[in-house]
C-alpha positions in Angstrom: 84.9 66.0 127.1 85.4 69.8 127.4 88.4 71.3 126.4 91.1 72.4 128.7 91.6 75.4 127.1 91.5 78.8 128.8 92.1 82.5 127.8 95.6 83.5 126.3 95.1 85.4 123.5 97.1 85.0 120.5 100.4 82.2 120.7 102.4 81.9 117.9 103.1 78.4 116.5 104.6 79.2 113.2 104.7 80.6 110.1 102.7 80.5 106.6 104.0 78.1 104.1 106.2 76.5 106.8 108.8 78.9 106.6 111.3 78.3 109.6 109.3 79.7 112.7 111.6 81.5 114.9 109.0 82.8 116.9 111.0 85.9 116.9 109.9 89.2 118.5 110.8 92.7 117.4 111.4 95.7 119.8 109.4 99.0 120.2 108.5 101.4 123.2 105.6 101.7 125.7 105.1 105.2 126.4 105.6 105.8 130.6 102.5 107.5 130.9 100.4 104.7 129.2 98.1 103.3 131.6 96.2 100.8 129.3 97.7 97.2 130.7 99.6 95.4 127.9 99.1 91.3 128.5 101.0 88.6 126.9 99.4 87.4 123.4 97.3 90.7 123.4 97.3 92.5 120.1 98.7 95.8 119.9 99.0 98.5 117.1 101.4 100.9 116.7 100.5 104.9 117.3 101.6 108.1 115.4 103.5 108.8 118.5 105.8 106.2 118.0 104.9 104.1 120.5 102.5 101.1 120.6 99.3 100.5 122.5 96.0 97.7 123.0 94.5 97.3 120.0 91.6 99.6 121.1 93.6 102.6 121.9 92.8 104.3 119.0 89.6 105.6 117.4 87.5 103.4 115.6 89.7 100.4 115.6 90.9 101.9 112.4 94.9 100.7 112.7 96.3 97.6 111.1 97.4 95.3 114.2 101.2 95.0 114.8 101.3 91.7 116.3 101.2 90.0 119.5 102.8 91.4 122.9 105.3 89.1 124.3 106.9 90.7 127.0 108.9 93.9 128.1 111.7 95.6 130.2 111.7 98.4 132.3 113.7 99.7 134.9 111.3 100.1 138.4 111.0 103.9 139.6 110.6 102.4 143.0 113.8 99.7 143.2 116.2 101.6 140.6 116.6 97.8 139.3 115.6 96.1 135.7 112.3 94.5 135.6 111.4 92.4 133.4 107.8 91.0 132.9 105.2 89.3 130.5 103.0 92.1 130.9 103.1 95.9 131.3 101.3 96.8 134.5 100.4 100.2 133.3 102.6 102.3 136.0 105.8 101.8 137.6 108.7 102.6 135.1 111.3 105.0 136.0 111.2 108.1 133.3 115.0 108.0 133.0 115.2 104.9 130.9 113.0 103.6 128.0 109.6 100.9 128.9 111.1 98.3 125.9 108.3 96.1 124.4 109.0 92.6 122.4 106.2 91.8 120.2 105.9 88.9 117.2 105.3 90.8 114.4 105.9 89.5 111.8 103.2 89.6 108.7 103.3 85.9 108.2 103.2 84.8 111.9 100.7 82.2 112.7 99.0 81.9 115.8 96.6 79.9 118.1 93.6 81.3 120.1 91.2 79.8 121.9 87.5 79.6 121.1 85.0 81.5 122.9 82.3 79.4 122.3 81.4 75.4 120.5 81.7 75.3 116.9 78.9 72.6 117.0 81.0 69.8 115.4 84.5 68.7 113.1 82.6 69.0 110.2 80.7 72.5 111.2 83.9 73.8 112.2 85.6 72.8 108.8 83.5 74.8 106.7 84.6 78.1 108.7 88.3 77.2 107.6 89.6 80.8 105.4 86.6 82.4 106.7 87.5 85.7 109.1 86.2 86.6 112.9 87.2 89.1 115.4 88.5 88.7 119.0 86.3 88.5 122.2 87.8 90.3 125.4 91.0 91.2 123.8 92.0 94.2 125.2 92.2 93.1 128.9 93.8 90.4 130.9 94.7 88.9 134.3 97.3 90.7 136.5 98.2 86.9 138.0 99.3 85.6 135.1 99.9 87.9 132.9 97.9 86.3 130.3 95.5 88.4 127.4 91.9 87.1 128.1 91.3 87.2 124.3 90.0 84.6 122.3 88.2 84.0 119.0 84.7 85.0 118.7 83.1 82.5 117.1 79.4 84.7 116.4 81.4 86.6 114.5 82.4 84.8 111.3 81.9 86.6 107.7 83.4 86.4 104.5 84.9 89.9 105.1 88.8 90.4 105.7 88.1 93.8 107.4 87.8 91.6 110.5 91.1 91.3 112.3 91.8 87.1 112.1 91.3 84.6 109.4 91.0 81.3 110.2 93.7 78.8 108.7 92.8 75.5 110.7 92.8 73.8 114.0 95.3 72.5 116.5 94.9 68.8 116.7 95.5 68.6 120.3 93.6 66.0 122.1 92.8 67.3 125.7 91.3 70.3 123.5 89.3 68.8 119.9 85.7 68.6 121.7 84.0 70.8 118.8 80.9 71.0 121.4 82.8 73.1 123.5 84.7 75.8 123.9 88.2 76.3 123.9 89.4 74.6 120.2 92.4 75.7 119.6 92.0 77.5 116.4 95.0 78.4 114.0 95.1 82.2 112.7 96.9 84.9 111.1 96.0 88.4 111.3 94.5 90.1 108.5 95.5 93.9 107.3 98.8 93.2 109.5 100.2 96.9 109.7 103.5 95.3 108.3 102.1 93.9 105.2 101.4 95.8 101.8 98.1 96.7 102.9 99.2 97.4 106.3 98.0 101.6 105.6 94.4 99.9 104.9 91.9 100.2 108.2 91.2 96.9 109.8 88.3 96.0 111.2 86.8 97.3 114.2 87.5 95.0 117.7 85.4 93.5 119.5 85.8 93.8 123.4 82.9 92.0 124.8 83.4 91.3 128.5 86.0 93.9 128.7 
């Protein structure tokens, strides 16, 4: 049976060790003139400029990621009102007031992301467990939802923790545990999280396939 499982980049589910998950979210600024999209469960990094951005906005894919955009506030240059939305639209914020973004970011934050292709079978997809991938698609999204169109690319497994997501499991959900499919719900953290110890270290590069 296929899984039921589309595109939402990363969702958090909890934390490593079991540490109580809040699923808590942090706040930071958008710049006004950014015009890259921001889409819920997209990863973002954080810029000199003190402001954050899609995980491709800067060269080489060289900055640890700062989590996973939630959501964020602004107040609309066209109504004068507060708007608040799970995605930033890229345009639209009036220049008088801050574009407020909430992102989980913390280091230890687990997530899930959907597959972008089969992982042949339970027992193939066991031996990838602690091994690390990169996203598919990650840095765009759909305007309708709001959703991130990210999801794990399964091709690109390696041993390597340059790449951006190591894989700690799988989500036993029924409608989605067809291993011939896409769309497993696989359990992650982010690797070289810009929070952590390491966080100065360059991550891997980012895949954007389909973008």
């Amino acid at each position: 049976m296929a899984n039921t499982n589309g595109s939402f980049g990363l969702r958090p589910i909890g934390m490593v060790g079991q540490a109580p998950a809040t699923l808590g979210v942090s706040e930071y600024r958008i710049a006004h003139a950014n015009t890259n999209k921001l889409y819920h469960g997209m990863p973002v990094i954080p810029l000199s400029t003190g402001y954050i951005d899609l995980c491709g906005g800067a060269e080489g894919g060289t900055v640890g990621l700062l989590g996973a955009f939630s959501h964020c506030q602004y107040v609309s240059s066209t109504t004068g009102k507060p708007v608040w939305s799970n995605y930033w639209p890229g345009s639209g914020a009036n220049t008088d007031h801050p574009v407020r973004a909430f992102v989980h970011d913390h280091p230890l934050q687990t997530f899930v992301i959907a597959s972008d292709a089969t992982l042949t079978s339970e027992a193939a997809a066991r031996a990838h467990v602690f091994a690390n991938f990169d996203f598919t698609t990650c840095i765009t999204g759909t305007d309708a939802t709001g959703l991130s169109l990210g999801r794990l690319g399964v091709s690109t497994v390696a041993a390597t923790d340059t790449l951006n997501l190591r894989l700690m499991g799988f989500v036993e959900d029924p409608g989605n545990w067809d291993f011939t499919a896409a769309g497993i719900g696989c359990l992650v953290r982010l690797n070289n999280h810009f929070n952590s110890p390491n966080g100065a270290i360059a991550g891997g590069t980012v895949s954007t396939t389909g973008v």
